[in-house]
Biopython code that builds the backbone (N, CA, C, O; Angstrom):
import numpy as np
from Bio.PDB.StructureBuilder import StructureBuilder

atoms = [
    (1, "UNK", "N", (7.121, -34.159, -2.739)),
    (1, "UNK", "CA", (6.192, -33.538, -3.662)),
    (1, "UNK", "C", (6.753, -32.174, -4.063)),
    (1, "UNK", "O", (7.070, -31.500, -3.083)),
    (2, "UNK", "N", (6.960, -31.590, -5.250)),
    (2, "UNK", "CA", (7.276, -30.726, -6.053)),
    (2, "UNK", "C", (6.583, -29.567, -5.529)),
    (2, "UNK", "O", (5.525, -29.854, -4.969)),
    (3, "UNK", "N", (6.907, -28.245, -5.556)),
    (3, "UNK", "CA", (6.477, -26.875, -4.890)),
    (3, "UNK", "C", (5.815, -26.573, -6.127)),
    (3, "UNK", "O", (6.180, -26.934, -7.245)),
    (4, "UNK", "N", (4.348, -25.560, -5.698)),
    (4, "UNK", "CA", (3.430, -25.623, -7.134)),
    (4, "UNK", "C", (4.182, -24.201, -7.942)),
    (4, "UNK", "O", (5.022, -23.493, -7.386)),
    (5, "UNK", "N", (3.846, -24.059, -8.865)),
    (5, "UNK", "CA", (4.660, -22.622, -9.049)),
    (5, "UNK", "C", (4.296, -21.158, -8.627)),
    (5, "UNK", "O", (4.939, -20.109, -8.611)),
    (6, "UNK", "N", (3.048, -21.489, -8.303)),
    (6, "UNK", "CA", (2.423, -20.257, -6.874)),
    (6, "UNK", "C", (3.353, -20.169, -5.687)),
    (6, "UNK", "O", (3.901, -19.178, -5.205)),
    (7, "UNK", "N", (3.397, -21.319, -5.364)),
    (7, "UNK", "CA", (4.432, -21.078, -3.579)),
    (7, "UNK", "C", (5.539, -20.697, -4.259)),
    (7, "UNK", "O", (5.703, -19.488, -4.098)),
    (8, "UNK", "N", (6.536, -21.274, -5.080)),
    (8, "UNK", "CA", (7.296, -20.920, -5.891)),
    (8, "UNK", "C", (7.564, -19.120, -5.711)),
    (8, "UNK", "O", (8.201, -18.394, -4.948)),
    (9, "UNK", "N", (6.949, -19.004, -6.526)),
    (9, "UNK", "CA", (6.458, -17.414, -6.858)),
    (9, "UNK", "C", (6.741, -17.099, -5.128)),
    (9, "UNK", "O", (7.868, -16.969, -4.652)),
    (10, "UNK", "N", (5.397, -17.011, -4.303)),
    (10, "UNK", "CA", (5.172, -16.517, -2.990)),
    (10, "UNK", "C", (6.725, -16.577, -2.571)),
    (10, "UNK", "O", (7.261, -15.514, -2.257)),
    (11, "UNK", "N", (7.567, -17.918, -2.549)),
    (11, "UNK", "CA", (8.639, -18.106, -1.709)),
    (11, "UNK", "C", (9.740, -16.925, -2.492)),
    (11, "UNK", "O", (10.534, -16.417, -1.701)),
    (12, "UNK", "N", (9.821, -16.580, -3.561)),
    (12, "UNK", "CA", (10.596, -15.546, -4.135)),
    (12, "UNK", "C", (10.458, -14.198, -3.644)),
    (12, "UNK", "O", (11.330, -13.344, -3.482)),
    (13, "UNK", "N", (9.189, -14.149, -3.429)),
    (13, "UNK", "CA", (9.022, -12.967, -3.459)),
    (13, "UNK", "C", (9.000, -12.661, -2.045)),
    (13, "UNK", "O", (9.013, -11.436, -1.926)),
    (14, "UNK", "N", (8.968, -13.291, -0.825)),
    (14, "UNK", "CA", (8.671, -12.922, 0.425)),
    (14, "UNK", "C", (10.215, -13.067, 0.524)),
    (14, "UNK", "O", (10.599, -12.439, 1.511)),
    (15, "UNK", "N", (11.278, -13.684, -0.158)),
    (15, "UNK", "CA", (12.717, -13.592, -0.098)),
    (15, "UNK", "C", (12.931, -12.412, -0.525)),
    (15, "UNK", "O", (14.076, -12.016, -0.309)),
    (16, "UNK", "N", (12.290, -11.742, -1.023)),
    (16, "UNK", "CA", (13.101, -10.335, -1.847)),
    (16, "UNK", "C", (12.455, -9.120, -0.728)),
    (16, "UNK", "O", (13.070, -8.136, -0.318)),
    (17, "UNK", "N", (11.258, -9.457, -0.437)),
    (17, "UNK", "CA", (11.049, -8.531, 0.795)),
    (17, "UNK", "C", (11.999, -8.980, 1.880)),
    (17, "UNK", "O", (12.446, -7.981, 2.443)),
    (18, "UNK", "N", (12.383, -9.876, 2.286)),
    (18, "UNK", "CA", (13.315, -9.914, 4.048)),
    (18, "UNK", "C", (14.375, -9.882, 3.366)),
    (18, "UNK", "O", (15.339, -10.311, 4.001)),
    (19, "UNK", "N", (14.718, -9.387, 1.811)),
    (19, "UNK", "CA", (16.330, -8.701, 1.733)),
    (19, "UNK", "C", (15.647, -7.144, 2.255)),
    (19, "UNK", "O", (15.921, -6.544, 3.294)),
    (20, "UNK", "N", (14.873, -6.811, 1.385)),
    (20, "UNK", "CA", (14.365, -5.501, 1.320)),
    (20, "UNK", "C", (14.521, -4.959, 2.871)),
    (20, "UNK", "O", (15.384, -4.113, 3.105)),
    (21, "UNK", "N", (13.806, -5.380, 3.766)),
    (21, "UNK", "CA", (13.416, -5.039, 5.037)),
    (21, "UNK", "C", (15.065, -5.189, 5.993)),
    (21, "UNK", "O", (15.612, -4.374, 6.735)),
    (22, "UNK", "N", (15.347, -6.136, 5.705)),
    (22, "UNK", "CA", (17.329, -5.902, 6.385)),
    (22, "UNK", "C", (16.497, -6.518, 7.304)),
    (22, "UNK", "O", (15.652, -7.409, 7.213)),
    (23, "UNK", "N", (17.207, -5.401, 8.803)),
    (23, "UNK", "CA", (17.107, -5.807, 10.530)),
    (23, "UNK", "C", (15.522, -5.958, 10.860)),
    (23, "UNK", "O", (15.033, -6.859, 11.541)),
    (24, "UNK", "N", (14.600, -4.551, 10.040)),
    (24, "UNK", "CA", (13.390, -4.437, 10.230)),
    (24, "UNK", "C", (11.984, -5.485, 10.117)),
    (24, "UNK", "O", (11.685, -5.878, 8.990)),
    (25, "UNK", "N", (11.483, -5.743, 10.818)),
    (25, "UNK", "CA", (10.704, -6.983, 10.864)),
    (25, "UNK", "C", (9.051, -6.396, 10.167)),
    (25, "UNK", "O", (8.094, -7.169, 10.170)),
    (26, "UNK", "N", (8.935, -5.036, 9.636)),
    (26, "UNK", "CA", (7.787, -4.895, 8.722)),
    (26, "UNK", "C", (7.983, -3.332, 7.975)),
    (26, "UNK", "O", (8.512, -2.255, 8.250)),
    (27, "UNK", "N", (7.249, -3.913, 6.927)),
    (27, "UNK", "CA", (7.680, -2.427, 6.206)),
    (27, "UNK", "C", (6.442, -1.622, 6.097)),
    (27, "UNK", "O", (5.578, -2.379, 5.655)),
    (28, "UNK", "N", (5.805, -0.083, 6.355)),
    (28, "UNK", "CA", (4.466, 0.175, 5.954)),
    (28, "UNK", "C", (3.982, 0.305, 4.287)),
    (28, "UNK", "O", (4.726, 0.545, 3.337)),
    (29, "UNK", "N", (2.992, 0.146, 4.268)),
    (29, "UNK", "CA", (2.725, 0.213, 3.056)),
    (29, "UNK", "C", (2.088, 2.020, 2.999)),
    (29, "UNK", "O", (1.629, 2.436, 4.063)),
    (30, "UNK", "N", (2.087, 3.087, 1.667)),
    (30, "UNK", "CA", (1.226, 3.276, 1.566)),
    (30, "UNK", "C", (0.589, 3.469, 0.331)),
    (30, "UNK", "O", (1.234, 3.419, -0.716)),
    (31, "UNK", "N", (-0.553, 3.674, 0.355)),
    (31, "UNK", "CA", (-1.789, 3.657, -0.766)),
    (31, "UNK", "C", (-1.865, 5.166, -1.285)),
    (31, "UNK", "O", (-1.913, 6.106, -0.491)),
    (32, "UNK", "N", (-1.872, 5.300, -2.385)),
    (32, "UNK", "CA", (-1.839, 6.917, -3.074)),
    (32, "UNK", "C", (-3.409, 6.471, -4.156)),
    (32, "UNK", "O", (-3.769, 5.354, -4.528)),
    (33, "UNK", "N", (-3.790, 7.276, -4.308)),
    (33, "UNK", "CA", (-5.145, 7.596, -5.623)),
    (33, "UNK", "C", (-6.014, 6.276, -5.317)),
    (33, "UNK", "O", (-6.255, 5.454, -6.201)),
    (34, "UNK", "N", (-6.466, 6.143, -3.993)),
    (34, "UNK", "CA", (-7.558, 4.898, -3.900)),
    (34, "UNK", "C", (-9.025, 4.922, -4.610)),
    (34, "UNK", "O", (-9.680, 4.013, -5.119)),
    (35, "UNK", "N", (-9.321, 6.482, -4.428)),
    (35, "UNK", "CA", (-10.545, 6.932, -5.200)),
    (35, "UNK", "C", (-11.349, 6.823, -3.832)),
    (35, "UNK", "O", (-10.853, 6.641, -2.720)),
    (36, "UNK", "N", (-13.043, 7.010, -4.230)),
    (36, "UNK", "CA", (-13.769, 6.874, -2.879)),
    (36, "UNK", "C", (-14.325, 5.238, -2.910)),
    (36, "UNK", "O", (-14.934, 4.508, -3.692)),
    (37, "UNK", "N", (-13.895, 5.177, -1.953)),
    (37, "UNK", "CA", (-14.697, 3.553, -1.211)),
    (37, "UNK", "C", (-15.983, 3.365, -1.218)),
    (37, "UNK", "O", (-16.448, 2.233, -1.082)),
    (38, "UNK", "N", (-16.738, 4.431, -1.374)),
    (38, "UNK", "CA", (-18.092, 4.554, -1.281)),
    (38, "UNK", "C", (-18.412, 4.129, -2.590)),
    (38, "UNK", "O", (-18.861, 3.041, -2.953)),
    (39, "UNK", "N", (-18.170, 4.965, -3.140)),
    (39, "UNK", "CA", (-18.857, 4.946, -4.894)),
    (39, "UNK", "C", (-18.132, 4.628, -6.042)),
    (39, "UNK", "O", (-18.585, 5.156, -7.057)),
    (40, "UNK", "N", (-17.276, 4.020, -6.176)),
    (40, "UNK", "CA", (-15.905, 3.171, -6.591)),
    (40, "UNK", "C", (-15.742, 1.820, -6.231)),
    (40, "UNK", "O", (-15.177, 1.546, -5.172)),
    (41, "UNK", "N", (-16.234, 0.800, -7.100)),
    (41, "UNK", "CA", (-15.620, -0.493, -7.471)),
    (41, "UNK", "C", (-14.507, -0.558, -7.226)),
    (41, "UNK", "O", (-14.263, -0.921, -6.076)),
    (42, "UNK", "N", (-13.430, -0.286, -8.042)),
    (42, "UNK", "CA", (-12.379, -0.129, -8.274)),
    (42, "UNK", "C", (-11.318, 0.350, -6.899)),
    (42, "UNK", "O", (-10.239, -0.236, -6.807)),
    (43, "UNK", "N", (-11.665, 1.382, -5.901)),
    (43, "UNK", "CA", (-11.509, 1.786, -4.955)),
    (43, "UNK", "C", (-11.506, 0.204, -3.891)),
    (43, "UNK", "O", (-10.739, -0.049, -2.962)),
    (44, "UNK", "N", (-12.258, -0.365, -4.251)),
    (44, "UNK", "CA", (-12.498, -1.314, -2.984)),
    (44, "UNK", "C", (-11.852, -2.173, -3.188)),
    (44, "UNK", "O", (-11.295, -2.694, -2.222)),
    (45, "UNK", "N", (-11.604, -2.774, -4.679)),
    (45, "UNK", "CA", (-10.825, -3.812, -4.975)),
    (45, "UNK", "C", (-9.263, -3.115, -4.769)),
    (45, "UNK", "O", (-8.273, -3.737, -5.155)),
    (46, "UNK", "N", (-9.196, -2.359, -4.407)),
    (46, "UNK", "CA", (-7.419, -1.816, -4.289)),
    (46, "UNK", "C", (-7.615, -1.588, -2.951)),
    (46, "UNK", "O", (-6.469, -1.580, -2.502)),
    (47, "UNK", "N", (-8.343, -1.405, -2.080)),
    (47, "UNK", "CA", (-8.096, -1.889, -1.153)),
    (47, "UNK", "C", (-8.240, -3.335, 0.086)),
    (47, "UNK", "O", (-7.718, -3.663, 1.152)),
    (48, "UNK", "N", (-9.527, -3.985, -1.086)),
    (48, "UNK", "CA", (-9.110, -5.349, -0.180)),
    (48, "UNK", "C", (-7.594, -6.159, -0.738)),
    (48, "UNK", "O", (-7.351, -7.268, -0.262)),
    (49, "UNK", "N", (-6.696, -5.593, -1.672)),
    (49, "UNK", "CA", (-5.798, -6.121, -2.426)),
    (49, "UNK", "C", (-4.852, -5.963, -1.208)),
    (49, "UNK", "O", (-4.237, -6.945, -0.794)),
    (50, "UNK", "N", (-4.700, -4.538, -0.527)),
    (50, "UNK", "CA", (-3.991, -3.806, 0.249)),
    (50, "UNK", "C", (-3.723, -4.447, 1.220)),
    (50, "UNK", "O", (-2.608, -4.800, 1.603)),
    (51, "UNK", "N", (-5.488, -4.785, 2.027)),
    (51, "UNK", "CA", (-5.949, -5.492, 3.410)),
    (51, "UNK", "C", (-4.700, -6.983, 3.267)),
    (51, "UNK", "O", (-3.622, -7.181, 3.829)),
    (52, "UNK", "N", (-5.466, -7.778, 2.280)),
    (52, "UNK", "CA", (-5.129, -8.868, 1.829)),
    (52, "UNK", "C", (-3.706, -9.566, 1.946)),
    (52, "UNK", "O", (-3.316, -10.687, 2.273)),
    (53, "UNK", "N", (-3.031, -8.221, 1.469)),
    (53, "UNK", "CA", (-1.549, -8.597, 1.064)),
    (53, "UNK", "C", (-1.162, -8.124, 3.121)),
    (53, "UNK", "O", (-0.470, -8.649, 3.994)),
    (54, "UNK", "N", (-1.629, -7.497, 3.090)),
    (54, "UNK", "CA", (-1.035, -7.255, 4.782)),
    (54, "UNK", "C", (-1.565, -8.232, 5.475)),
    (54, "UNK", "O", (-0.678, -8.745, 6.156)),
    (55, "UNK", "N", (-2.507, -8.703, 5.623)),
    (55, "UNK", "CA", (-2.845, -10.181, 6.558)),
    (55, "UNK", "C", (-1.880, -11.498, 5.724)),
    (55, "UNK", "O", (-1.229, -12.271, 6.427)),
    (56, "UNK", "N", (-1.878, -11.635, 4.259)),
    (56, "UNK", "CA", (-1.314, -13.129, 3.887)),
    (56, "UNK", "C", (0.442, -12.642, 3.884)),
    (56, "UNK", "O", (1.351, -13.458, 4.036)),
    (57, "UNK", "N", (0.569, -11.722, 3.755)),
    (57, "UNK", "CA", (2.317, -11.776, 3.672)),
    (57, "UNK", "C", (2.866, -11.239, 5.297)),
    (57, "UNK", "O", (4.059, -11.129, 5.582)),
    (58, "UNK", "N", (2.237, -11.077, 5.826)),
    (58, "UNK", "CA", (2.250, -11.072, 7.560)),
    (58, "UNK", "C", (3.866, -9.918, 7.693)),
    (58, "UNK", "O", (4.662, -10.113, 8.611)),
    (59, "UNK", "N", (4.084, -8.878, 6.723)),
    (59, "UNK", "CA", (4.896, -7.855, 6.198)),
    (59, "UNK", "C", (4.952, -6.428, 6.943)),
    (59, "UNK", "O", (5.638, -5.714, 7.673)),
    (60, "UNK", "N", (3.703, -6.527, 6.215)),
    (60, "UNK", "CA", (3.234, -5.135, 6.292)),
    (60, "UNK", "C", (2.859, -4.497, 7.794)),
    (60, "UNK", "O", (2.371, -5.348, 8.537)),
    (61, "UNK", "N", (2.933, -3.761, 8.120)),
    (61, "UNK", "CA", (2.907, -3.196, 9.201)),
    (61, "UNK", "C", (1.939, -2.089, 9.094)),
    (61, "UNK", "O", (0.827, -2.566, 8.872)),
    (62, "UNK", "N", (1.911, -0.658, 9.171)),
    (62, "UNK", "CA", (0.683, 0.214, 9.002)),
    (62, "UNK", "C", (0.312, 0.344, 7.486)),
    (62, "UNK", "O", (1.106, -0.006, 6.612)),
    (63, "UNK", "N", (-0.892, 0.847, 7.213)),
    (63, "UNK", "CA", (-1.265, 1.312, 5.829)),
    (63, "UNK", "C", (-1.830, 2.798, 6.244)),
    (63, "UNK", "O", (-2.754, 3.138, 6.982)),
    (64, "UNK", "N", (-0.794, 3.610, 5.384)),
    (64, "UNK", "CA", (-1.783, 4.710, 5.175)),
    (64, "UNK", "C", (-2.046, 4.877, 4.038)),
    (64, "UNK", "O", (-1.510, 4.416, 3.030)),
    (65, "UNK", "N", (-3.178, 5.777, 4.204)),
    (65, "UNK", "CA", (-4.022, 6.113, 2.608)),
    (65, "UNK", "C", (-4.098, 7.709, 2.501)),
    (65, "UNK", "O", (-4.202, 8.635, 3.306)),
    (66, "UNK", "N", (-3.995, 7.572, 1.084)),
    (66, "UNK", "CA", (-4.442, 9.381, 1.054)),
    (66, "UNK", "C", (-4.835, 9.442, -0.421)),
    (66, "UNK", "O", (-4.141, 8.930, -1.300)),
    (67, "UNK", "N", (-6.258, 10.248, -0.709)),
    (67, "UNK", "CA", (-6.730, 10.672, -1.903)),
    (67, "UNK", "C", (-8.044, 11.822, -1.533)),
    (67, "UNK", "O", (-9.205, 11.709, -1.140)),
    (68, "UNK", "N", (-7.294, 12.761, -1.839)),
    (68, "UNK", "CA", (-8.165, 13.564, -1.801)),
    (68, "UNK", "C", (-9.587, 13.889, -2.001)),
    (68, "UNK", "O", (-10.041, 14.978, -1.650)),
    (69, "UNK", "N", (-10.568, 12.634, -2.763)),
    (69, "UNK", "CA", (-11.385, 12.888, -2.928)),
    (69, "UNK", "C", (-12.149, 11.725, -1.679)),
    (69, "UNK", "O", (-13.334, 11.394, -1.666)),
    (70, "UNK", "N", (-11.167, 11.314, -0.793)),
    (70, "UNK", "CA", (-11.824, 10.815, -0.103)),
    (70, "UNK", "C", (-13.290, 11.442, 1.333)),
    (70, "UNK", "O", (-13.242, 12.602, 1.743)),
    (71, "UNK", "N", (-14.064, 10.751, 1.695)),
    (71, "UNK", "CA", (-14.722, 11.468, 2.328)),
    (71, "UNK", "C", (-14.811, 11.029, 3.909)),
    (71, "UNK", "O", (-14.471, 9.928, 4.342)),
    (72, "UNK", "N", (-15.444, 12.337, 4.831)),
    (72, "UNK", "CA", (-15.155, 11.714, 6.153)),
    (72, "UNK", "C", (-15.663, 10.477, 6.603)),
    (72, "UNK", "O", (-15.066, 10.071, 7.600)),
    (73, "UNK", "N", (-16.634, 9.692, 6.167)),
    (73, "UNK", "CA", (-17.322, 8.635, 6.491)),
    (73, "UNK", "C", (-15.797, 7.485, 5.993)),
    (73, "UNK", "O", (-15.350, 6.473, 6.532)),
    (74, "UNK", "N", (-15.490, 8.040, 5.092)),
    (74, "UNK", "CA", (-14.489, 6.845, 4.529)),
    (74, "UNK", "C", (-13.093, 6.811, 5.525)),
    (74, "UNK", "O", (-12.416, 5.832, 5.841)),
    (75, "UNK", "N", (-12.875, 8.624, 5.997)),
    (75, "UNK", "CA", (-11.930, 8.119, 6.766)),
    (75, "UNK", "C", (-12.145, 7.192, 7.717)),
    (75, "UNK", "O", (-11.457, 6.171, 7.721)),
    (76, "UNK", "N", (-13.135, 7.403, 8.673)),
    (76, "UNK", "CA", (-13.736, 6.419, 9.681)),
    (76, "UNK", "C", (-13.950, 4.890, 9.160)),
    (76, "UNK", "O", (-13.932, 3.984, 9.994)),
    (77, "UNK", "N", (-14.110, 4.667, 8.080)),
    (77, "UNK", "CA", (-13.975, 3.010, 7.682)),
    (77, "UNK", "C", (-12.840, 2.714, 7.547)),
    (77, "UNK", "O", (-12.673, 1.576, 7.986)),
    (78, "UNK", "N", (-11.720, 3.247, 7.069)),
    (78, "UNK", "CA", (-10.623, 3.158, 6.792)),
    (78, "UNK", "C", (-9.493, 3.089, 8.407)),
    (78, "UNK", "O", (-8.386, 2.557, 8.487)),
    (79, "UNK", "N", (-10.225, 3.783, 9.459)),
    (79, "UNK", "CA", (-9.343, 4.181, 10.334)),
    (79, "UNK", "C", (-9.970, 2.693, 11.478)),
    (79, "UNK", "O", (-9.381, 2.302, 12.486)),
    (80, "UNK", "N", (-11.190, 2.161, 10.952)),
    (80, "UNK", "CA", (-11.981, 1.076, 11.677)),
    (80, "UNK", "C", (-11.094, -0.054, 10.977)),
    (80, "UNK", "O", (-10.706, -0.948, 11.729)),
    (81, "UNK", "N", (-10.828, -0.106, 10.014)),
    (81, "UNK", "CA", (-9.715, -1.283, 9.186)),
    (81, "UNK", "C", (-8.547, -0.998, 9.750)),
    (81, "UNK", "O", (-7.892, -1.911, 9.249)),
    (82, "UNK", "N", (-7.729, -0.369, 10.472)),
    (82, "UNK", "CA", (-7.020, -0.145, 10.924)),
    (82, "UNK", "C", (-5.454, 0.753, 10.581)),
    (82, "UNK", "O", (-4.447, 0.916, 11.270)),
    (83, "UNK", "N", (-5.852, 1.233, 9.114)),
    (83, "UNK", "CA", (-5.469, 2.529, 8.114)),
    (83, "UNK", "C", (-5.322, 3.166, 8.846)),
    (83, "UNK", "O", (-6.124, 3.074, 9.775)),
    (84, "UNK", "N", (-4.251, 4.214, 8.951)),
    (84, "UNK", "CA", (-4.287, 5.226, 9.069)),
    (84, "UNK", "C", (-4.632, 6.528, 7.751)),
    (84, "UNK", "O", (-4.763, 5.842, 6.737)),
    (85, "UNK", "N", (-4.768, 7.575, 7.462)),
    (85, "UNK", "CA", (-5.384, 8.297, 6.653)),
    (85, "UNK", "C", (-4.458, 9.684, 6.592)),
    (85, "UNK", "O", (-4.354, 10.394, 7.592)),
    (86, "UNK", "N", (-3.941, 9.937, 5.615)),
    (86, "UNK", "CA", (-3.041, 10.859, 5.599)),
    (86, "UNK", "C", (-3.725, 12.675, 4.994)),
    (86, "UNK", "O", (-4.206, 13.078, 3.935)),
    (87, "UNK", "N", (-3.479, 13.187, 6.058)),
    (87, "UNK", "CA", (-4.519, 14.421, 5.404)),
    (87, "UNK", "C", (-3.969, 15.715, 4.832)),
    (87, "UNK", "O", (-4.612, 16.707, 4.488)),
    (88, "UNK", "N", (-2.852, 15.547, 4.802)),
    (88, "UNK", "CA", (-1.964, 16.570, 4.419)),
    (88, "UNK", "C", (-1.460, 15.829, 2.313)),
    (88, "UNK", "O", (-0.842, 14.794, 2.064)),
    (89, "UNK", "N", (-1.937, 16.687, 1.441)),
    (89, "UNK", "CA", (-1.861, 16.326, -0.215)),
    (89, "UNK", "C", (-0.378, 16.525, -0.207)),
    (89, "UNK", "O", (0.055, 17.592, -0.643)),
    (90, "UNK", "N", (0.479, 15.582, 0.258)),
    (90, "UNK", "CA", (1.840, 15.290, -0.455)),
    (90, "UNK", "C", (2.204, 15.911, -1.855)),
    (90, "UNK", "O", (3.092, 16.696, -2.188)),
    (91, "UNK", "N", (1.151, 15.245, -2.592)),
    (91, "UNK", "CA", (1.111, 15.303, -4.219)),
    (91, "UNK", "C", (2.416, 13.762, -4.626)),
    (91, "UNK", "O", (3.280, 13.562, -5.479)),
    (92, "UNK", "N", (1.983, 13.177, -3.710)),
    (92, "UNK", "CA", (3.096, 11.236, -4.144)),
    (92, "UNK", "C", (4.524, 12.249, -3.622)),
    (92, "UNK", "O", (5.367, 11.793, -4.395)),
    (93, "UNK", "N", (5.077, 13.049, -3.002)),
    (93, "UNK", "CA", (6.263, 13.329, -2.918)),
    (93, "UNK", "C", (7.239, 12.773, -1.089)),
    (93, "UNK", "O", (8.256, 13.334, -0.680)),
    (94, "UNK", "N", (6.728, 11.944, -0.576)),
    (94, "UNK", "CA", (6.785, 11.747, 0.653)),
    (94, "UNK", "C", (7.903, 10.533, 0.499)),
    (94, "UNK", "O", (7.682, 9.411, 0.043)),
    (95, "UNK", "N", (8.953, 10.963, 0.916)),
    (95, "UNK", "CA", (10.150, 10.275, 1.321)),
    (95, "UNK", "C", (10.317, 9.008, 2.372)),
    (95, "UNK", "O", (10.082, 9.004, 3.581)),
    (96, "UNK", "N", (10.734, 8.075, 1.639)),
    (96, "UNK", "CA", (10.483, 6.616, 2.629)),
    (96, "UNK", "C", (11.891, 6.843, 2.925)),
    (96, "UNK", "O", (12.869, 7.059, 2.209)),
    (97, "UNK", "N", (11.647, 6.687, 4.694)),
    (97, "UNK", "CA", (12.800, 7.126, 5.288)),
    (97, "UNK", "C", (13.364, 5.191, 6.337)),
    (97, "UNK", "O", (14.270, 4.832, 7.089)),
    (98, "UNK", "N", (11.915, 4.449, 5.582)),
    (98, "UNK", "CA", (12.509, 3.057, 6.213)),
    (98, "UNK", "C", (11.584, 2.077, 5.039)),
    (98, "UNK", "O", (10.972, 2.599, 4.107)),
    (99, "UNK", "N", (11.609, 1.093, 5.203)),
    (99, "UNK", "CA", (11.314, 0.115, 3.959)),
    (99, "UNK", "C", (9.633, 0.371, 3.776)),
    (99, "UNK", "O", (8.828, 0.461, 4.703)),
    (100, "UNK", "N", (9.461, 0.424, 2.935)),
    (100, "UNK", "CA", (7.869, 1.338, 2.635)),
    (100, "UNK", "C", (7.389, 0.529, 1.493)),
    (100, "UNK", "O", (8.399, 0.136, 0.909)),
    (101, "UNK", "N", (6.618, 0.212, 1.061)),
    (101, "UNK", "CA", (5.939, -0.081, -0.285)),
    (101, "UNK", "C", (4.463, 0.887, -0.558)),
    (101, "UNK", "O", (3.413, 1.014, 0.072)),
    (102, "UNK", "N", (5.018, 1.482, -1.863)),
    (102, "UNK", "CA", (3.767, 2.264, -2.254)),
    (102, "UNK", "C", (3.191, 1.548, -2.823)),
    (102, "UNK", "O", (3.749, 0.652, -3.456)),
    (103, "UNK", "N", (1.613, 1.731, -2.783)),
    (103, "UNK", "CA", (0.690, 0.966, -3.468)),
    (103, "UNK", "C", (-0.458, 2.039, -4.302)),
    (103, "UNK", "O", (-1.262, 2.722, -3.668)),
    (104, "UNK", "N", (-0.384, 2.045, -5.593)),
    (104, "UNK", "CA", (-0.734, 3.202, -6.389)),
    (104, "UNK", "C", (-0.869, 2.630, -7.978)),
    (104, "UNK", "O", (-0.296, 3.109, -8.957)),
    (105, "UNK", "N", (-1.859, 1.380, -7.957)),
    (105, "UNK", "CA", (-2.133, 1.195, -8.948)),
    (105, "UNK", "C", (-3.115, 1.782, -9.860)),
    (105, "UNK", "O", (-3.559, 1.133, -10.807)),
    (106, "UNK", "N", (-3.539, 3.211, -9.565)),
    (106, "UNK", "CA", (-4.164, 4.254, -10.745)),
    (106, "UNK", "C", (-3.891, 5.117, -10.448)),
    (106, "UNK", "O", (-4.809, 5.727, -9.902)),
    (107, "UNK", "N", (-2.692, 5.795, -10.513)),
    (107, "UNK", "CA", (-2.446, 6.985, -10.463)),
    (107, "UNK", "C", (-1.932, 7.185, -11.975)),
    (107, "UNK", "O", (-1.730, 6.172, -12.644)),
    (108, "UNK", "N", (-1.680, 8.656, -12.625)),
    (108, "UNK", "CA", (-1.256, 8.782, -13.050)),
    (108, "UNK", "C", (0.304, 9.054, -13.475)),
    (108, "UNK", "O", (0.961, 8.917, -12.444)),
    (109, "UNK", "N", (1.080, 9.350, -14.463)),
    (109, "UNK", "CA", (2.319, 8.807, -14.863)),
    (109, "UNK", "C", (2.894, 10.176, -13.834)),
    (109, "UNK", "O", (3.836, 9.755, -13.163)),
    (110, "UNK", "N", (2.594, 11.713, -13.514)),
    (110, "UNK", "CA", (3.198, 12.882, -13.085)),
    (110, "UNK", "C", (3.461, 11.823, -11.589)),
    (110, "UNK", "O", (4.555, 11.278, -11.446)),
    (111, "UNK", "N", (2.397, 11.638, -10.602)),
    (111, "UNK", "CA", (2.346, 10.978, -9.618)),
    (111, "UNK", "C", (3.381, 9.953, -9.352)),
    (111, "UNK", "O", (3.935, 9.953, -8.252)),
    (112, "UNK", "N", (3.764, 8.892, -10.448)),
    (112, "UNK", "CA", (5.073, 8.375, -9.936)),
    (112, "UNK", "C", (6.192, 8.853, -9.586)),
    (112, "UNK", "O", (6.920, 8.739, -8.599)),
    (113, "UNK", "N", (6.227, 9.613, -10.908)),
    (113, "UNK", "CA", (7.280, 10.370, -11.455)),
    (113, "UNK", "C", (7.813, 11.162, -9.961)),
    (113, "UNK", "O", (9.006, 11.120, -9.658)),
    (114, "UNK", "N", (6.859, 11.832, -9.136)),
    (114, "UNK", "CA", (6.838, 12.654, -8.297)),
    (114, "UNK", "C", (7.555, 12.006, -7.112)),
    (114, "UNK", "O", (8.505, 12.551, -6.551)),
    (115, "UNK", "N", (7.041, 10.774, -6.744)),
    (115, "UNK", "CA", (7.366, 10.034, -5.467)),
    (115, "UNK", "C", (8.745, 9.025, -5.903)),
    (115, "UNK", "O", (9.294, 8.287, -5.085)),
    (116, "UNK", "N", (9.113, 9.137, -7.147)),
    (116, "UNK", "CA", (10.664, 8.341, -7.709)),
    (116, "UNK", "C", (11.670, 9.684, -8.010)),
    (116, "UNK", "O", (12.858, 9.510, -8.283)),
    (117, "UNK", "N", (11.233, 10.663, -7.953)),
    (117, "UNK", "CA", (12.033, 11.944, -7.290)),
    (117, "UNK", "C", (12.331, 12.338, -5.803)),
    (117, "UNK", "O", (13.471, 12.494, -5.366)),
    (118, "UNK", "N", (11.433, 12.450, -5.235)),
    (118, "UNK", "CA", (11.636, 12.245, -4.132)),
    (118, "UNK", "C", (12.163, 11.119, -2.893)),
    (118, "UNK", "O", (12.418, 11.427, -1.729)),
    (119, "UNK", "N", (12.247, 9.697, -3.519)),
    (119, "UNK", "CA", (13.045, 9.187, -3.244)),
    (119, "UNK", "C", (14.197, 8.199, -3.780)),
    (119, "UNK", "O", (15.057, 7.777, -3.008)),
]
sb = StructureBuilder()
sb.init_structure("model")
sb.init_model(0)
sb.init_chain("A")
sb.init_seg("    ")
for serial, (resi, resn, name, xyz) in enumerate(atoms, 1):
    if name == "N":
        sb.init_residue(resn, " ", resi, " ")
    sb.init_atom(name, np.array(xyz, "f"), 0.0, 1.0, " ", f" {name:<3s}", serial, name[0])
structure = sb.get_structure()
């Protein structure tokens, strides 16, 4: 039976991560401009995307998060999901010093720009 073009896809792409990753058996992810979890749609769907992709691609290793407008109740949900929470404002400039995937689907264009300088 023929591979559907979803697994397809999946099987490409989990090949391009175990080039990515080399010797290393997980890479962390992290999350930049999540928004608040509380009062943000949008916030939640970027992070069950986050959760998601770290339980089905069995990859990922820690997630940290950082957005400043987050609040302490959120760190504590976030740190109960098993996030870590970054409290120091980088500003996206934080150097992946081992296989990392940023996850920063609303940030703005300065914010990339910032963290594709820095590494």
């Amino acid at each position: 039976m023929a591979a559907s073009a979803n697994d397809q896809i999946e099987t490409s792409m989990l090949d391009y991560f175990h080039i990515v990753l080399g010797s290393e058996t997980s890479m962390q992810m992290v999350m930049y401009g999540i928004g608040s979890i509380e009062l943000y749609e949008p916030s939640c769907l970027q992070l069950s995307i986050a959760m998601s992709m770290k339980r089905d691609l069995n990859l990922i290793g820690n997630i940290e998060v950082f957005d400043h407008v987050l609040f302490v109740t959120e760190f504590r949900v976030l740190e109960a999901l098993g996030c870590s929470v970054i409290s120091i404002n980088e500003h996206r400039k934080q150097e992946a010093v081992k296989p990392t995937m940023f996850f920063m689907p609303r940030c703005e264009a300065e914010l990339y720009n910032n963290l594709l300088q820095a590494n």
